[in-house]
C-alpha positions as CSV (number, residue, x, y, z in Angstrom):
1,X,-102.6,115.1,221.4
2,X,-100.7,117.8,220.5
3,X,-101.6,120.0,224.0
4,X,-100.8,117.0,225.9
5,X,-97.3,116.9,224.2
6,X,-96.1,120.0,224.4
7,X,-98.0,120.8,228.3
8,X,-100.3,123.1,226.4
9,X,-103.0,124.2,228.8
10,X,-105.8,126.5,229.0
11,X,-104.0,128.8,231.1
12,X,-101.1,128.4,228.7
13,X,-100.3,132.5,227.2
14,X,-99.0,131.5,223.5
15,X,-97.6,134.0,221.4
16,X,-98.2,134.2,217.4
17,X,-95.0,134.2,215.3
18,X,-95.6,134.9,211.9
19,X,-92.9,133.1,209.4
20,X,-92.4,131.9,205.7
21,X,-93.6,128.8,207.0
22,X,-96.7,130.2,208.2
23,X,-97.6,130.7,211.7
24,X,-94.9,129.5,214.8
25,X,-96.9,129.4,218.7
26,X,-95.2,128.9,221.3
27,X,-95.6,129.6,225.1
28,X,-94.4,132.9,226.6
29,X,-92.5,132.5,229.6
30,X,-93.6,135.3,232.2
31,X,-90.3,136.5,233.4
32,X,-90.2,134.9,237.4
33,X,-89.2,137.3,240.0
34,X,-85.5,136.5,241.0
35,X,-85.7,135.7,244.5
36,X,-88.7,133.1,243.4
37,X,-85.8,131.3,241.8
38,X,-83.6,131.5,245.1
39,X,-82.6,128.3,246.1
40,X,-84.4,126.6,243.5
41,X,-80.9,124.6,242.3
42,X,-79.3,124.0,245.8
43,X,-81.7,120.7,245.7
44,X,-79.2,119.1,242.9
45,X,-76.4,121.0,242.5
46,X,-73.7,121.7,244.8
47,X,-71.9,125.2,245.2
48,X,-69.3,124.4,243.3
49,X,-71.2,123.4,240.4
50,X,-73.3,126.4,240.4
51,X,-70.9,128.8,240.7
52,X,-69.1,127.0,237.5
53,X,-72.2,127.1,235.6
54,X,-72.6,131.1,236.0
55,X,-69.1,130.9,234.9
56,X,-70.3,129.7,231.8
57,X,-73.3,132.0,231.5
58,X,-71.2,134.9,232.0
59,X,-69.0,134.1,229.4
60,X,-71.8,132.9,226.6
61,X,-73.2,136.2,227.6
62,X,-69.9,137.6,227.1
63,X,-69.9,136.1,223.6
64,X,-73.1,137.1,222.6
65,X,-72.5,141.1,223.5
66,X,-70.1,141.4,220.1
């Protein structure tokens, strides 16, 4: 079904997106507390490829500012 899909659950928070369409849910992602995240990548990434991907980040980010 379509929870089972998309790892809808009954502690999912949706939100309610109104559109021409008609009516977009989707999951709002609680903003994690940073040093949850801390160490989080270092299981499958090395240094070097971390440190190259926050390269990239930064300069998306970059982009996006203008």
């Amino acid at each position: 079904m379509i929870r089972e899909r998309y790892n809808i659950t009954t502690q999912t928070n949706l939100e309610f997106v109104p559109g021409s369409e008609g009516i977009l849910l989707r999951p709002v992602h609680e903003m994690r507390d940073f040093r949850a995240l801390a160490g989080s990548a270092s299981k499958s990434w090395t240094v070097d490829e971390m440190l190259k991907r926050l390269k990239e980040l930064r300069e998306e980010n970059a982009l996006g500012a203008f």
